[in-house]
C-alpha positions in Angstrom: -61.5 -33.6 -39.4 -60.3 -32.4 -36.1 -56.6 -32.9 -35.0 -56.2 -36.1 -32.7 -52.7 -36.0 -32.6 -50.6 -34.2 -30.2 -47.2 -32.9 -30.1 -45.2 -35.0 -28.5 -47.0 -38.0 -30.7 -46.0 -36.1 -33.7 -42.7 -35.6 -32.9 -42.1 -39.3 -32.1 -44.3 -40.4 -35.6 -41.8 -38.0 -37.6 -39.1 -40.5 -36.1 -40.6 -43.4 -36.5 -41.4 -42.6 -39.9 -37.7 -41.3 -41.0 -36.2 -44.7 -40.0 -38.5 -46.8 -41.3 -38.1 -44.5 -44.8 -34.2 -44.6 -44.2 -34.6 -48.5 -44.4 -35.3 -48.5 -48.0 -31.9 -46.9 -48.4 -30.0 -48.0 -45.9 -29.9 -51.3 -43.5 -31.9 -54.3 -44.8 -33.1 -52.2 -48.1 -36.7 -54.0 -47.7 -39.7 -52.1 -49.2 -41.5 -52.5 -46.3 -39.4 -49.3 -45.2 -41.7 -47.3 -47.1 -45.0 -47.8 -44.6 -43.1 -45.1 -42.7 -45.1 -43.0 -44.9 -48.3 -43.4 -42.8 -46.6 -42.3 -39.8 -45.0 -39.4 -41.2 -48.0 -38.3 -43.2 -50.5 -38.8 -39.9 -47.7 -36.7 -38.2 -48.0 -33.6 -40.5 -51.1 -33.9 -41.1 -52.4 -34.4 -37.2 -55.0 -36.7 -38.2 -54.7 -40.5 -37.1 -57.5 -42.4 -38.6 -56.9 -45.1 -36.3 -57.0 -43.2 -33.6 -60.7 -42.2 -34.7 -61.9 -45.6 -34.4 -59.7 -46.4 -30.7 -61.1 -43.3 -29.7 -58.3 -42.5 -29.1 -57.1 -38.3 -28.3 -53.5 -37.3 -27.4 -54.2 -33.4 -28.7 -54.8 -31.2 -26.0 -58.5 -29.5 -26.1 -57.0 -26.3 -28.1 -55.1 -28.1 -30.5 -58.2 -29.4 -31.6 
């Protein structure tokens, strides 16, 4: 499982993720705040899935 994901796009996942998490709590308090896990977790992780099957790549060559 080689890293796909690069800085910058984990950076902005970690946001993405904490608002849509902070919905939950906050704002509309809809469950569907809690799929902010899968950007978050892709983020720490620095394995997309999805970007496995795009072929996608936004890891620079020794990030990988």
């Amino acid at each position: 499982m080689n890293k796909n994901v690069g800085n910058i796009d984990r950076i902005l996942r970690i946001a993405v993720g904490a608002v849509l998490i902070s919905l939950v709590f906050v704002g509309p308090q809809t469950p569907w705040g809690w799929i902010g896990l899968v950007p978050l977790a892709t983020a720490l992780i620095g394995f997309c899935p999805a970007y496995t099957l795009l072929g996608l790549n936004s890891a620079k060559s020794k990030e990988a």
